[in-house]
N, C-alpha and C positions, 0 to 999 in steps of 0.2 A: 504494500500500500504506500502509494507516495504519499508528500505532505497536505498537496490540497484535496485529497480523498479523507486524509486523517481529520486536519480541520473539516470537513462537511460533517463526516461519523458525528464528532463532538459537538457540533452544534445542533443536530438534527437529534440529536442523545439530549442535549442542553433545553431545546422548544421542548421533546416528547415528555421531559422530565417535571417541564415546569408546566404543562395542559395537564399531564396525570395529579399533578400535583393539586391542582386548581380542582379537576375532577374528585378526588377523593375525599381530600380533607378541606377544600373550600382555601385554601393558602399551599406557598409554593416551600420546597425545602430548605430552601436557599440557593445560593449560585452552584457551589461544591455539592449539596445534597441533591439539587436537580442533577447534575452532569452526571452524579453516578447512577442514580436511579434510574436515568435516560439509558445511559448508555446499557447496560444490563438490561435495560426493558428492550433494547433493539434488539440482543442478542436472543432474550427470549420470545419476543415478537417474532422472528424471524424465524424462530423452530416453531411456534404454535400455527402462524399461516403454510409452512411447509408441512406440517402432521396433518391442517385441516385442508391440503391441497389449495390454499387464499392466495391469488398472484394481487401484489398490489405494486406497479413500475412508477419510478421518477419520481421526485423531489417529496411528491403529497402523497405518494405512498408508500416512501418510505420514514411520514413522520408518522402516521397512522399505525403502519407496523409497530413503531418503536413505540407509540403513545398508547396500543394496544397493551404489548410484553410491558409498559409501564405501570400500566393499570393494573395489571393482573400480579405482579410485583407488590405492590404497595397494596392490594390486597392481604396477598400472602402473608406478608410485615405485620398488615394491623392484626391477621389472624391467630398469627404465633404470639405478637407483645400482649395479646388480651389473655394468651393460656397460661 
């Protein structure tokens, strides 16, 4: 991956972090908590549309991907901190 693929990864990680953020809990995680939360939510976005066969191409589907795996993420989070 070169550098400007790496900077898009991280800000496309950086938006999906801070939409899920907004999504979930109604406030964002911060700058640092958005970016990882993003970036891990693209990772896992990106195995759950590939499991459920989901093609989503270009810029707006790949923030959807990752604002998906974000969601689902910060789910998981609030599920486990509440046990």
């Amino acid at each position: 991956m070169d550098a400007t693929g790496l900077i898009t990864f991280l800000l496309i990680g950086l938006v999906a972090g801070w939409i899920a953020g907004n999504l979930m809990k109604g406030r964002g995680l911060g700058l640092v908590g958005n970016l990882i939360v993003g970036v891990i939510g693209a990772v896992l976005g990106g195995i759950l549309f590939d499991f459920l066969d989901i093609t989503a191409g270009g810029l707006i589907g790949a923030i959807i991907t990752a604002t998906a795996g974000a969601v689902v993420l910060l789910f998981l989070m609030s599920f486990v901190k509440k046990a």
